[in-house]
C-alpha positions as a Markdown table, in Angstrom:
| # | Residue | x | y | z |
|---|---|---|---|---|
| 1 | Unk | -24.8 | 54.6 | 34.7 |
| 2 | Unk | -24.1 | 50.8 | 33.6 |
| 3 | Unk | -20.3 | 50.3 | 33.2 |
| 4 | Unk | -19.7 | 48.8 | 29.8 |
| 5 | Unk | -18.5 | 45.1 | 29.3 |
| 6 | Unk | -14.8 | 44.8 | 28.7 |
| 7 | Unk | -14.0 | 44.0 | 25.0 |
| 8 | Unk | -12.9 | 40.8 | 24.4 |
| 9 | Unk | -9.2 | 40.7 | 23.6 |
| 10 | Unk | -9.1 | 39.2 | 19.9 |
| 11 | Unk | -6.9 | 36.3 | 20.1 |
| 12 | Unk | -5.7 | 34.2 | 17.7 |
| 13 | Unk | -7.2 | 30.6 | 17.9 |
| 14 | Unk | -6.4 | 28.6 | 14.8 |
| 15 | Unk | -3.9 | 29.2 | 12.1 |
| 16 | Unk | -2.1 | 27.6 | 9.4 |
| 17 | Unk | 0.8 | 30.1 | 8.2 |
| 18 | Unk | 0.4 | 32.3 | 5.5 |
| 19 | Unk | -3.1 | 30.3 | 4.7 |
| 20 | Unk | -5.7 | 30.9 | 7.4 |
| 21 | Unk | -6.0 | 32.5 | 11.0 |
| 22 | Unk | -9.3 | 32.2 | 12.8 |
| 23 | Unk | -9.9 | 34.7 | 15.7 |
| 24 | Unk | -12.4 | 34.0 | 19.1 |
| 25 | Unk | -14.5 | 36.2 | 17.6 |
| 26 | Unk | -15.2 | 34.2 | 14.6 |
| 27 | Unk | -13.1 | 36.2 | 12.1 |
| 28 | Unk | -11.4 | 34.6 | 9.6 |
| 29 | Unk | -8.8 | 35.4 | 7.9 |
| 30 | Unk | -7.5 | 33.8 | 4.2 |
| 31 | Unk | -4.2 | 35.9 | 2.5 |
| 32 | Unk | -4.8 | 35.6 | -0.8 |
| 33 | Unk | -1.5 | 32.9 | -1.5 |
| 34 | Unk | -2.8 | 32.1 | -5.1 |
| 35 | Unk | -4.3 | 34.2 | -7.2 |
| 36 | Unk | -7.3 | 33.8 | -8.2 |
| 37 | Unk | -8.1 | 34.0 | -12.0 |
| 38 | Unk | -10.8 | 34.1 | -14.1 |
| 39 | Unk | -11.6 | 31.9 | -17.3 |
| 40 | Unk | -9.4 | 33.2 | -20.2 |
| 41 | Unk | -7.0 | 30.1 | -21.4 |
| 42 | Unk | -4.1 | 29.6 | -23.0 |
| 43 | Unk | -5.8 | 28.8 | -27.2 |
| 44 | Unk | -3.2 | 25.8 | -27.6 |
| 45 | Unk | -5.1 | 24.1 | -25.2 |
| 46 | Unk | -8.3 | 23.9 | -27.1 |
| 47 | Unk | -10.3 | 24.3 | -24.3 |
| 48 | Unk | -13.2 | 26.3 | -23.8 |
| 49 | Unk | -14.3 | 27.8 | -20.0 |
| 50 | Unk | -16.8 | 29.5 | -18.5 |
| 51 | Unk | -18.2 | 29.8 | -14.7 |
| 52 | Unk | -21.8 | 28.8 | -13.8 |
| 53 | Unk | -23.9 | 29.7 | -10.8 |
| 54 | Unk | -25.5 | 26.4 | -8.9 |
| 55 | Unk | -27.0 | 29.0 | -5.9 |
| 56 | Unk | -26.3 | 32.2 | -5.6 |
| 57 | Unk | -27.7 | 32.3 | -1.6 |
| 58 | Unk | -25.3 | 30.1 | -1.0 |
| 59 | Unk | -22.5 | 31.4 | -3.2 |
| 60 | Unk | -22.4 | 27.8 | -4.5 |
| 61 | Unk | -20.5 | 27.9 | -8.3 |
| 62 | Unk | -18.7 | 26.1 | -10.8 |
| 63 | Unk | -16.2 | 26.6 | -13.7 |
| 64 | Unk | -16.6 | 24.1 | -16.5 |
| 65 | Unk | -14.0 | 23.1 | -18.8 |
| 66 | Unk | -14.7 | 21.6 | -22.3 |
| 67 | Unk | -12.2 | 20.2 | -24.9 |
| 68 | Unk | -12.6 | 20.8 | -28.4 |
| 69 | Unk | -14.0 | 16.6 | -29.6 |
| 70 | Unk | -16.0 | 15.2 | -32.2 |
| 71 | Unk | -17.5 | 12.6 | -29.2 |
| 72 | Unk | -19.3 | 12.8 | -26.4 |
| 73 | Unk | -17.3 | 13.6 | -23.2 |
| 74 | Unk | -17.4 | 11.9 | -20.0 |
| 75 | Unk | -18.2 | 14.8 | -17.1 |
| 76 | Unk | -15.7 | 14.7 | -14.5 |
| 77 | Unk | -17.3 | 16.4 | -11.1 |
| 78 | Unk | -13.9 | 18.0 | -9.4 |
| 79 | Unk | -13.6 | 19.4 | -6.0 |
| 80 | Unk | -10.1 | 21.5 | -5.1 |
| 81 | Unk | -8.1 | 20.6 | -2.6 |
| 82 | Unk | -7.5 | 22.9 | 0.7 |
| 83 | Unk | -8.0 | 21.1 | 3.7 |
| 84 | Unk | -12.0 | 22.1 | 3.4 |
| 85 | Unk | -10.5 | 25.0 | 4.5 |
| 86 | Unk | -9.2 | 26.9 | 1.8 |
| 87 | Unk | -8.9 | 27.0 | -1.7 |
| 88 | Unk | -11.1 | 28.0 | -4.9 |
| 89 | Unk | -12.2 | 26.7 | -8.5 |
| 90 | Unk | -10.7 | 30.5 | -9.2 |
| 91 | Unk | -7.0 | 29.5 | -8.2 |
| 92 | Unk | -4.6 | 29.8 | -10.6 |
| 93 | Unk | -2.9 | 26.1 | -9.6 |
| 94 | Unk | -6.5 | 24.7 | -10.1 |
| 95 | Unk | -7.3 | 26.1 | -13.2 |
| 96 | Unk | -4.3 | 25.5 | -14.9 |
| 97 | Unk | -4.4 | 21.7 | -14.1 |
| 98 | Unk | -7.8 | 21.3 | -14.6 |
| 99 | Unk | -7.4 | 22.5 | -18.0 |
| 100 | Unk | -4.9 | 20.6 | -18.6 |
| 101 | Unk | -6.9 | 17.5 | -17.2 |
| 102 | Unk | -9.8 | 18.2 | -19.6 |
| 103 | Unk | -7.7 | 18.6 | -22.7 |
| 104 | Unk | -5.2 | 15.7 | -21.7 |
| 105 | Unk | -7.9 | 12.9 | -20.6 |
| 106 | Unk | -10.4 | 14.2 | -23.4 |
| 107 | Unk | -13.5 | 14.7 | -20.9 |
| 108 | Unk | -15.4 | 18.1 | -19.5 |
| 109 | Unk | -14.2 | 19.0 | -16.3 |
| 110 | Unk | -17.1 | 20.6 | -13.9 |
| 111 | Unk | -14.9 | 22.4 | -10.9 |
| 112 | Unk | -16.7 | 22.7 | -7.7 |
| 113 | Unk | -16.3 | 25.9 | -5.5 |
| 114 | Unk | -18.2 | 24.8 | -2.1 |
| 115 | Unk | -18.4 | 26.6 | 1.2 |
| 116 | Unk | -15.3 | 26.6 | 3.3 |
| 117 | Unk | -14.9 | 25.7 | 7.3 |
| 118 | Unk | -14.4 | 26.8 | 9.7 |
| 119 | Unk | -17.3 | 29.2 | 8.8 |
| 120 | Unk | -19.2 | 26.7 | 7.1 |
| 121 | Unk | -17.8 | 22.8 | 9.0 |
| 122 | Unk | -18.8 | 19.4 | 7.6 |
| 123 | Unk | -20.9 | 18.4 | 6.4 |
| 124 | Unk | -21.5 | 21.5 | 4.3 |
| 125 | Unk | -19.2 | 20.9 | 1.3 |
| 126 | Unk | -20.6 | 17.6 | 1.0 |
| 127 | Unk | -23.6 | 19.1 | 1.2 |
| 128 | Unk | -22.3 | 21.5 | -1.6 |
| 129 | Unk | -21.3 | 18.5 | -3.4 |
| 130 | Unk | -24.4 | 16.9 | -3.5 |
| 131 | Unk | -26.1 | 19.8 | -5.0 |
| 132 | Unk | -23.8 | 20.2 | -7.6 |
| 133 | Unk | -24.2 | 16.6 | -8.8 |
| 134 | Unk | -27.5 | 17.2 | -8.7 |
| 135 | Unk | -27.4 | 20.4 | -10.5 |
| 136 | Unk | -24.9 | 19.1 | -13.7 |
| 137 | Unk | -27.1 | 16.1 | -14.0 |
| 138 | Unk | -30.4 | 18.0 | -14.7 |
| 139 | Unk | -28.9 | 20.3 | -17.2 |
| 140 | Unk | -28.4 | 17.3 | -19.4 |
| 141 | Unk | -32.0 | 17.9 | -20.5 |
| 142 | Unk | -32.2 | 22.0 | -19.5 |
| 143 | Unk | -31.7 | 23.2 | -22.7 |
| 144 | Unk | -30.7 | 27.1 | -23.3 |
| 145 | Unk | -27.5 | 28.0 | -21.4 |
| 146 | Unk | -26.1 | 24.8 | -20.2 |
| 147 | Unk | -26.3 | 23.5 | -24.2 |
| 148 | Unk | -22.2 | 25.0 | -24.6 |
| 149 | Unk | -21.1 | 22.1 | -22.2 |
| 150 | Unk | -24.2 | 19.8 | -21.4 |
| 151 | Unk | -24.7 | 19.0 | -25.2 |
| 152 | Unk | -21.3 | 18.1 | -25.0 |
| 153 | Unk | -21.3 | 15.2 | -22.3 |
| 154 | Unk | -22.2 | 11.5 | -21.9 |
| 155 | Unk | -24.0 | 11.5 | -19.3 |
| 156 | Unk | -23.5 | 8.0 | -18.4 |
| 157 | Unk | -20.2 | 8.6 | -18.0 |
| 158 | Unk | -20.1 | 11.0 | -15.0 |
| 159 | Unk | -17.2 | 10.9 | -12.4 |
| 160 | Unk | -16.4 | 12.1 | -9.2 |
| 161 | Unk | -13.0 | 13.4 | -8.3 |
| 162 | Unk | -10.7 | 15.9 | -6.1 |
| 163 | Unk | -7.2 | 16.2 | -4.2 |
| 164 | Unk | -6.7 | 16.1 | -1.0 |
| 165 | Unk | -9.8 | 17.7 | 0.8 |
| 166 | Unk | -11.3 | 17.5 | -2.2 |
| 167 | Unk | -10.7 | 14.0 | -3.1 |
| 168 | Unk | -12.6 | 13.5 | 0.8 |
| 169 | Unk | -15.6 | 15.1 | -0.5 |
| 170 | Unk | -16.0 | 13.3 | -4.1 |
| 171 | Unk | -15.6 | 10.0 | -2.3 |
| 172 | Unk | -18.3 | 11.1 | 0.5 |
| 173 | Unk | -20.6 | 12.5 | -2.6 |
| 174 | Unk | -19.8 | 8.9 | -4.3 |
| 175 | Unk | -21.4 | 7.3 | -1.0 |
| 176 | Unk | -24.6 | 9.4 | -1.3 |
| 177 | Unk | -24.8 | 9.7 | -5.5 |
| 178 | Unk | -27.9 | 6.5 | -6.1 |
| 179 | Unk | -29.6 | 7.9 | -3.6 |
| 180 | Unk | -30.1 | 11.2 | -4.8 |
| 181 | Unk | -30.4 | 9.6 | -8.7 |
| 182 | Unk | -27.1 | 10.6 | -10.1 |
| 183 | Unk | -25.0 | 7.5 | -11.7 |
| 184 | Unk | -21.1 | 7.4 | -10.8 |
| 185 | Unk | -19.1 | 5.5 | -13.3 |
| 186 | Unk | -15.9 | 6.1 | -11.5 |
| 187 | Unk | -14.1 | 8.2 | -8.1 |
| 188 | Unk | -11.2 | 9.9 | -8.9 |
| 189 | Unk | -9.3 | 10.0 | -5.8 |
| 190 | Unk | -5.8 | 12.0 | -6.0 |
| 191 | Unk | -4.0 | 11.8 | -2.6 |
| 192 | Unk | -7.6 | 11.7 | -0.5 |
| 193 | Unk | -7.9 | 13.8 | 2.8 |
| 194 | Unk | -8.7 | 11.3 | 5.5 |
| 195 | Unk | -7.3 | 11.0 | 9.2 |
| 196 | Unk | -7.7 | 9.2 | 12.2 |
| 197 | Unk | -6.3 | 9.3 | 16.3 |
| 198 | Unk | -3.4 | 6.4 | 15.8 |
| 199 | Unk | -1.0 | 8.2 | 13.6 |
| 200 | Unk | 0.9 | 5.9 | 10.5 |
| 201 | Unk | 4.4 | 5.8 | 9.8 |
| 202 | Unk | 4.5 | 8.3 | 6.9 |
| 203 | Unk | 2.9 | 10.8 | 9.4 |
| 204 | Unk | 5.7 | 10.4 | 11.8 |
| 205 | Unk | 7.9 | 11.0 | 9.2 |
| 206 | Unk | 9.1 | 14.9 | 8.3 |
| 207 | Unk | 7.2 | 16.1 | 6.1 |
| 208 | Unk | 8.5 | 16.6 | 2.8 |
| 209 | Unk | 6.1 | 18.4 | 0.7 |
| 210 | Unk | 2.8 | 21.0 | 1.4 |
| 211 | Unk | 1.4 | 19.0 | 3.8 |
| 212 | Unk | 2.8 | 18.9 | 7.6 |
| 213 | Unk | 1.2 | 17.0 | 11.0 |
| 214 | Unk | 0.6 | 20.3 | 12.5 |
| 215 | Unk | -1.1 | 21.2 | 9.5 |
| 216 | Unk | -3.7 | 18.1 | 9.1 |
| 217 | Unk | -4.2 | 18.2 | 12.6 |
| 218 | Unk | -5.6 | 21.9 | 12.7 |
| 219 | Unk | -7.6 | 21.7 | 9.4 |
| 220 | Unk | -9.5 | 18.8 | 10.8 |
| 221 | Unk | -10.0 | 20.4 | 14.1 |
| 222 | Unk | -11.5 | 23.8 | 11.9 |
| 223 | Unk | -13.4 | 21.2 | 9.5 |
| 224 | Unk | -14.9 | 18.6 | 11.8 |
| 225 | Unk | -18.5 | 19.8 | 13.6 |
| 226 | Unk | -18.0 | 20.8 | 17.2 |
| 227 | Unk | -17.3 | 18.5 | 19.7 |
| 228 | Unk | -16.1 | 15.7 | 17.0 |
| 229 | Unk | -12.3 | 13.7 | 17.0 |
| 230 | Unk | -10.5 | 12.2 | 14.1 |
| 231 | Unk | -12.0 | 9.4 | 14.8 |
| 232 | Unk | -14.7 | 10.7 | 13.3 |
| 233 | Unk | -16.1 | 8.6 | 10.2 |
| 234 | Unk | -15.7 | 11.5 | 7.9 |
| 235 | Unk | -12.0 | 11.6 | 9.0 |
| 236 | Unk | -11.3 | 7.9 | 9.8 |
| 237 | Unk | -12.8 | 5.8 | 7.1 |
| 238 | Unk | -14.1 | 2.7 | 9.3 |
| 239 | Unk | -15.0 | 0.6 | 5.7 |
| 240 | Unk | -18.2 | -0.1 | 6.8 |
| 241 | Unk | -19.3 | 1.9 | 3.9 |
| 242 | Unk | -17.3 | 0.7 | 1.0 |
| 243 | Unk | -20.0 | -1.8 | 0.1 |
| 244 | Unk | -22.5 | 1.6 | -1.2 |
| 245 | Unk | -19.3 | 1.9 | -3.9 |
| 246 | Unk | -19.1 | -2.3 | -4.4 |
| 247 | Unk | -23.1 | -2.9 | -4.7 |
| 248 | Unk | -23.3 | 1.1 | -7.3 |
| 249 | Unk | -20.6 | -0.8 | -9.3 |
| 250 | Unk | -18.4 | 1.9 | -9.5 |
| 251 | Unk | -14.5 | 1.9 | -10.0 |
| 252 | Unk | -12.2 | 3.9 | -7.7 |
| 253 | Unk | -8.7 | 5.3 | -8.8 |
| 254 | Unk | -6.4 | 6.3 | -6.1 |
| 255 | Unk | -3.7 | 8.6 | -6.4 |
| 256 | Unk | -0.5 | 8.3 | -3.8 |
| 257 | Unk | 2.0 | 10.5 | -3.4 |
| 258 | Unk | 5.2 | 8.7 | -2.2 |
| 259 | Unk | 6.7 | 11.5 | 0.3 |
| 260 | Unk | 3.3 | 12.3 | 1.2 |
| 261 | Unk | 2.4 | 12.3 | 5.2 |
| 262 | Unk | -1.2 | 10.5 | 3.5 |
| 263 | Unk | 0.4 | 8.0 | 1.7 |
| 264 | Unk | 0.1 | 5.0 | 4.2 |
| 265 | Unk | -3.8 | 6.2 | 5.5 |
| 266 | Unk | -4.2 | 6.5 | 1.2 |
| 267 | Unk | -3.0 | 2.5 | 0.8 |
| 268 | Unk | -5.0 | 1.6 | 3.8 |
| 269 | Unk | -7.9 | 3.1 | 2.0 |
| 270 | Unk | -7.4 | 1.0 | -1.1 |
| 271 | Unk | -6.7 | -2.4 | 0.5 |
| 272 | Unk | -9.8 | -1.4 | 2.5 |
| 273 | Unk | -11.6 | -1.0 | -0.9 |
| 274 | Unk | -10.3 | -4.2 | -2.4 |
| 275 | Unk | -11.2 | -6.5 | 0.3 |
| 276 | Unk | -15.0 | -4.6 | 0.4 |
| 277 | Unk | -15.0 | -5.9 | -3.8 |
| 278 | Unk | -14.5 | -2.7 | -4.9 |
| 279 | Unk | -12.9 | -2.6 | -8.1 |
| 280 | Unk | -10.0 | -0.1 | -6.9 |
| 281 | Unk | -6.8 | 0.8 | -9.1 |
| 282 | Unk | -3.8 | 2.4 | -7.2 |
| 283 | Unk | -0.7 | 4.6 | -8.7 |
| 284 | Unk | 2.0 | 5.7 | -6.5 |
| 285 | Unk | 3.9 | 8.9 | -8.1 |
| 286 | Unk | 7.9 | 8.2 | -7.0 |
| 287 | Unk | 9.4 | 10.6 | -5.5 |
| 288 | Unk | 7.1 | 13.4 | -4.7 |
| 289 | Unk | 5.0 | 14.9 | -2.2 |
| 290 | Unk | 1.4 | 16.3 | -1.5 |
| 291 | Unk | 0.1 | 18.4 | -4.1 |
| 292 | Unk | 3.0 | 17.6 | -6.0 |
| 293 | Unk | 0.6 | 18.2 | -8.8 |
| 294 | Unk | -0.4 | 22.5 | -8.5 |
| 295 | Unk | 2.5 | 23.3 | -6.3 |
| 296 | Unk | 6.0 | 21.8 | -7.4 |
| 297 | Unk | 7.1 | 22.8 | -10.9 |
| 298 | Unk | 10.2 | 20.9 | -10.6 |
| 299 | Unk | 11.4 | 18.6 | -13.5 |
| 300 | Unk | 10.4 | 15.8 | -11.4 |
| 301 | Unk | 7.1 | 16.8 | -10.6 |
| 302 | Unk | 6.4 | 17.5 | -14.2 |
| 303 | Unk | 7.1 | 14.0 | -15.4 |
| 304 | Unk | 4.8 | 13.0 | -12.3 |
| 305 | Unk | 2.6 | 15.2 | -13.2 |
| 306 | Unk | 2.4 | 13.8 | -16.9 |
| 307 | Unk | 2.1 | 10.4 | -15.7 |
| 308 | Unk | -0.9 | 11.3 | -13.6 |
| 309 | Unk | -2.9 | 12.6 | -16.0 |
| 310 | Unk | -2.1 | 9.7 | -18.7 |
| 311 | Unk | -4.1 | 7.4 | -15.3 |
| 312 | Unk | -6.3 | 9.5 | -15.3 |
| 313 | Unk | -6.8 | 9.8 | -19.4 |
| 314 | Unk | -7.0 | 5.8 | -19.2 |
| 315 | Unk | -9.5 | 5.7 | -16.3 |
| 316 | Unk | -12.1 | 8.0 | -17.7 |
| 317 | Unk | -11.7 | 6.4 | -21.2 |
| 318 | Unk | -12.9 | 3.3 | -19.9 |
């Protein structure tokens, strides 16, 4: 009789307290840290939401957010932030803000939920992004069950935008949008998720918000395909693509976070932009730190948090 194989001890390999832990065997594990909720809002807001299914084989979804206006809306594409890691359009951080952001900037917000690495690595949720786009764009003329929020939009108004991870995949969406025939007016950028091997000063600093090092460092190493650095062009923006966002003629707005460890790669990535021609606005929030924005509910942040969406009102209006 065959003696069996030894069982692999499960070890953990990856993990990013109380958000993920991978395992050698491939299991993943993600403690629910926000609750996720579904679409019932506070009435005040006078905003209606509901969730729509983009592919169900690849559990691909969104929840769409649409003010109460007399006008046609802009439709702003968002992707959550999570290190491509974790996260959901379902959080309760998420759906608060975004609607918030809809009934504050007057424009329907269409909140991507895209696969999530390690299981899924790049570039899946850019992948994810790209059908989406692709999706939201074609129901401007697909009649029953998209009329609720599609009959609501302007359609030559459509923007791309995220935080952090997120932020990373409307920009890498924004590179690939004329190609696949969807017109981007604008990419709203807020704190964008990018990296590289040379670290910046504000990395080297301690980290005084969400975001640590340690933390970058491993959701880049779960996120990045296998054998790939930070140097890495989806990581480390080289610039030598700014010129798809110059020559499509659309605007960027870039949001910093002061005490954010990403606020030096985030000013790079706007001078970059400028000296490309790309017409690129930056705001820098005093005094606060990554994802100052769903996670701090101090005074401070609030006022931050205020400001942000009045850039944001303004950009979108345009």
């Amino acid at each position: 009789m065959k003696s069996k194989a030894p069982q692999q001890k499960l070890q953990v390999v990856e993990e990013i307290e109380g958000l993920i832990k991978v395992h050698n065997d491939g299991h993943v594990d993600r403690p629910e840290i926000v609750p996720n909720v579904g679409c019932s809002l506070v009435p005040d807001l006078g905003v209606t939401c509901r969730d729509a299914i983009i592919d169900k084989y690849t559990n691909l979804w969104a929840r769409i957010y649409v003010p109460t206006a007399a006008n046609k809306l802009p439709l702003l594409l968002y992707f959550h932030g999570g290190g491509f890691c974790v996260g959901s359009a379902s959080w309760s951080c998420y759906h608060e803000l975004l609607a918030k952001l809809a009934a504050r900037a007057g424009c329907a917000v269409f909140s991507v939920s895209y696969r999530l690495a390690p299981e899924h690595p790049l570039p899946a949720a850019y992948d994810d992004g790209v059908k989406a786009a692709v999706w939201a764009k074609q129901q401007e003329f697909a009649g029953v069950g998209s009329e609720w929020w599609a009959g609501r939009c302007d359609f030559s108004r459509i923007f791309l935008g995220g935080d952090s991870a997120g932020a990373n995949i409307a920009y890498n969406v924004g590179l690939r949008a004329n190609s696949i025939g969807v017109g981007v007016k604008g990419l709203l950028l807020i704190q964008p998720f990018f990296g590289g091997v040379a670290r910046t000063r504000s990395e080297m600093c301690v980290a005084r918000s969400a975001l640590t090092l340690a933390a970058s460092d491993a959701y880049w190493r779960m996120a990045l395909p296998a054998g790939a650095g930070r140097d890495h062009p989806w990581c480390s923006t080289a610039g030598s693509e700014f010129g798809i966002l110059r020559r499509a003629g659309a605007a960027v707005l870039v949001c910093v976070a002061e005490a954010d460890i990403l606020r030096d790669r985030n000013l790079e990535f706007c001078g970059g932009l400028a000296r490309e021609g790309v017409r690129v606005e930056q705001v820098v929030s005093k005094g606060v730190g990554h994802a100052f924005h769903i996670l701090n509910k101090s005074r401070l942040a609030q006022t931050r948090l205020h400001e942000l969406l009045s850039h944001v009102k303004n950009f979108v209006g345009r």
